[in-house]
N, C-alpha and C positions, 0 to 999 in steps of 0.2 A: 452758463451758470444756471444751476435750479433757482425757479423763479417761485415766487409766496405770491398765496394770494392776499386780496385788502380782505379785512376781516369784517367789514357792516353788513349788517344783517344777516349774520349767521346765527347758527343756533348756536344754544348753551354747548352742549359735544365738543361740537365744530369747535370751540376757541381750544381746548385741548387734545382734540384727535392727533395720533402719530401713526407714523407708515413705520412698519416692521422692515430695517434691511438686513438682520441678522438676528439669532436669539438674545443677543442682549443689545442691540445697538438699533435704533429709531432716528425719525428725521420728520418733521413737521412740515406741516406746508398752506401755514395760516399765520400770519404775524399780527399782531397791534402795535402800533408806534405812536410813542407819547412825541412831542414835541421833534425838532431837528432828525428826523428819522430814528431817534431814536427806541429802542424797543421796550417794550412795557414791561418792569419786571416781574407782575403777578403771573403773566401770564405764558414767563419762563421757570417761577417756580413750581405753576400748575402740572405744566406741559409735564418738567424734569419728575413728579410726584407720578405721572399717567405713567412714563417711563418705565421705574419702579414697580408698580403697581401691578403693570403687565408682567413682570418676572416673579409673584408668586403665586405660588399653587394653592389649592385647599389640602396643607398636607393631611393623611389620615383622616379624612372628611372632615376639618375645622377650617373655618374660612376666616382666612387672615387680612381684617381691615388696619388702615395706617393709625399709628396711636401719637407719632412724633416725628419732627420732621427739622432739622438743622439745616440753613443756608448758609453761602458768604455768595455776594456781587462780586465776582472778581473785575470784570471791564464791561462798559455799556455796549450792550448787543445791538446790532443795528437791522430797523424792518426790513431791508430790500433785501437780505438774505435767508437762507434756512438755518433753521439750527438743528446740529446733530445732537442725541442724546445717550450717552455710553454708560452702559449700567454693570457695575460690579456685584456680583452675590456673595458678600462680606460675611454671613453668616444664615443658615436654616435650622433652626434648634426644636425641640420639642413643641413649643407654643410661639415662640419670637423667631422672625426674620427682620435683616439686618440687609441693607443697602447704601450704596455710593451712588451719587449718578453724578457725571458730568456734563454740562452745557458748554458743547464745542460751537464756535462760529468762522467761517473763513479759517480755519486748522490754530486756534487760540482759544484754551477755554475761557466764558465768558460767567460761568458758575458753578459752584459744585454744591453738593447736599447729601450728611447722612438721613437716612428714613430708618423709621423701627416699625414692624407690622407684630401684629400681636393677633391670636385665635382670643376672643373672648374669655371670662369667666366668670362664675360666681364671685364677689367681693364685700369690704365696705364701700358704704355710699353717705356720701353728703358732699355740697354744693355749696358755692357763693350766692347768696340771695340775689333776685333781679331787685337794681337801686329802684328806689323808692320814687314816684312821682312824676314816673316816666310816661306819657301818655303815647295812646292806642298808635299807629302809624294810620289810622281811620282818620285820626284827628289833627294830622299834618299836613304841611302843601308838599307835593315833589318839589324837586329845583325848577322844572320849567311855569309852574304856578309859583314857585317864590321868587322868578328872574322875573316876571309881570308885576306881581305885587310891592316888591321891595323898589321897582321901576328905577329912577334915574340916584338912587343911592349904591346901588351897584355900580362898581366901574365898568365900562362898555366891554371890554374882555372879557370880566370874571360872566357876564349878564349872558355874554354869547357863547362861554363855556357852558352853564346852565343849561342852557335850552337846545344845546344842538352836541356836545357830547355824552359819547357811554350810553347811546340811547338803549343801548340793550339792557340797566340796569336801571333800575327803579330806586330812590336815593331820596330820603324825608329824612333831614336834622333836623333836632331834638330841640336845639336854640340856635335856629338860623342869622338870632343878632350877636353872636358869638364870630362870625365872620367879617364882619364891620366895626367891631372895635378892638382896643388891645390894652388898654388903662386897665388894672384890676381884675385881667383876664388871666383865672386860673387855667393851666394847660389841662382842660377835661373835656370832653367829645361823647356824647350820646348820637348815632345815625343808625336808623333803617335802613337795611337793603334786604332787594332780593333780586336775585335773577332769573328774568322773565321766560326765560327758554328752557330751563335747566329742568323741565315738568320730568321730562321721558328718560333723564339722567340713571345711571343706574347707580347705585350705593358708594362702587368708588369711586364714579365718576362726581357725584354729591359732594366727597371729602377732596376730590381736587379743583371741583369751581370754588370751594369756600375756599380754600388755599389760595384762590385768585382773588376772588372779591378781599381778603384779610388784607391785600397791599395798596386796596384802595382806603386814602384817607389820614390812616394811621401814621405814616411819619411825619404829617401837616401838625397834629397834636402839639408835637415838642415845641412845633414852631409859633405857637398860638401867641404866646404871650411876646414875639416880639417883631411881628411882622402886621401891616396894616394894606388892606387886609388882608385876609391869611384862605389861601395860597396869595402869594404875591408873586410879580416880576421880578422886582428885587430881592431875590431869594434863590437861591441854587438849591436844591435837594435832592439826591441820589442816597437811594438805598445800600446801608452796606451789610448787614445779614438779617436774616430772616427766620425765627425759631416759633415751631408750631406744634401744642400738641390737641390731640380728638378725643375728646370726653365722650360726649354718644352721638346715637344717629340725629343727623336734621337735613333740611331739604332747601336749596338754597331757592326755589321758587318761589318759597313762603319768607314771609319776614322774618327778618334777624337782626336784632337788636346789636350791633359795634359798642360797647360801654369803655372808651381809651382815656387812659390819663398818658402822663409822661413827668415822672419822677426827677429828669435830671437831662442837662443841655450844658454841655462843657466845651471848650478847645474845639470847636468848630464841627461838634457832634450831637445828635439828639437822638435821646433813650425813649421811646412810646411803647406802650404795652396796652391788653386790651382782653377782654372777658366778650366775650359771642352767646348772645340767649337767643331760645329760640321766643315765638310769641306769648306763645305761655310760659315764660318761665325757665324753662330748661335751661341750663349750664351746657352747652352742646362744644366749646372750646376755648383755648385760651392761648395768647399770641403776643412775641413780644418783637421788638425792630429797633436797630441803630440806623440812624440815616446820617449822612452829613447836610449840614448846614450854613450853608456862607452866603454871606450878601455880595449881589453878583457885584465887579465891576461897574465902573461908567461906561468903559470899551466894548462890552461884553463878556 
């Protein structure tokens, strides 16, 4: 069997690099695994987007960057294997191309996703304001200065997840005492991120680490108001689709403001959505996620 490698300490690239083994069909050979081997899904939506990505041209000298991107989780993909990536060319138009890609694992797909790329143009323009009252990420602690600071009010888990995962991603909330309580807690999410490797990124490679960094965080939103604290144990959460669309350029090495509410938590599902600024301001994307939500077992 083709073997992945462990993904620590790779570069930004590295988490979405694919090998070519036919013109529309790719195969990876970097995994991240959340929990129980299981596989991370930002970083099969990345990957599935790099896929894509690679199948269009600059038709007639216009270079076609991704403007929107439709997922569904079909089955939890597991890290100790690869994943194949099968890209259909559903449409090449004037300005708009059009893709499918598949995420196969062990000969089962484990997701799919339409993409729309688009050549630029002149338009209108206007933006969501950046909310009001948000300070600098100059003026935050990372997680591994708030798992020190906040000390023994952290549970020993959440304290050791702090300080010793995602080191490759730099991660300052907005209201870190929003994770330790749940009385009166509106489901609203302000976090910083950037990712620290992504400097040498090239432009689509840009629009598919933000497409990875977008899954970190945001389905925990819906959960806020009923989980203590939140992420919890006692909580199951799997992603089940994923829609994303790309306003303009930004760079995921620089800070980027996540601003996520979540409107609605039904029948053992949570709706979170989210608005992406860059530091100054910029409206650079907008993203929205159902995830499921059930309180695990006592069995497991």
């Amino acid at each position: 069997m083709q073997t992945v490698r462990e993904w620590d300490g790779v570069s930004a690239p590295e988490l979405i690099a694919l090998e070519r083994l036919d013109r529309d069909l790719f195969r990876n050979h970097l995994n991240q695994s959340n929990a129980n081997d299981a596989l991370f899904g930002g970083q099969v939506l990345a990957q599935s987007l790099t896929a894509a990505t690679h199948t269009v041209d600059d038709m007639g000298g216009l270079p076609r960057g991704v403007h929107s991107l439709h997922g569904y989780f079909l089955r939890a993909g597991r890290a100790h294997a690869p994943v194949i990536y099968q890209v259909d060319r559903t449409r090449d138009g004037g300005r708009f191309s059009t893709r499918r890609v598949i995420a196969i694992q062990e000969g089962e797909p484990i997701f799919h996703m339409e993409c729309g790329f688009h050549a630029a143009e002149g338009g209108f323009e206007h933006q969501a304001a950046l909310p009001p009252g948000i300070p600098a990420p100059s003026e935050l602690l990372a997680l591994p200065e708030l798992a020190e600071t906040m000390g023994e009010r952290l549970p020993d888990w959440l304290r050791e997840r702090w300080v010793h995962r995602d080191t490759h991603i730099d991660v300052k909330p907005v209201d870190p005492e929003s994770f330790l309580r749940v009385e009166g807690v509106i489901p609203r999410r302000a976090i910083w991120m950037r990712l620290k490797s992504g400097a040498g990124a090239t432009p689509h490679e840009q629009c598919c680490l933000l497409a990875y960094l977008s899954d970190y965080w945001l389905a925990g939103t819906a959960a806020m108001p009923h989980t203590l604290p939140c992420p919890s144990p006692s909580l199951f959460m799997a992603s089940l689709d994923h829609a994303m669309w790309f306003h303009r350029p930004m760079r995921v090495d620089e800070w980027l403001l996540f601003d996520t509410d979540s409107p609605s938590a039904q029948a053992g599902r949570g709706m979170s959505r989210g608005l992406i600024y860059s530091g100054n301001g910029v409206l650079v994307s907008s993203v929205a996620q159902e995830a499921l939500l059930r309180p695990r077992r006592a069995d497991g």
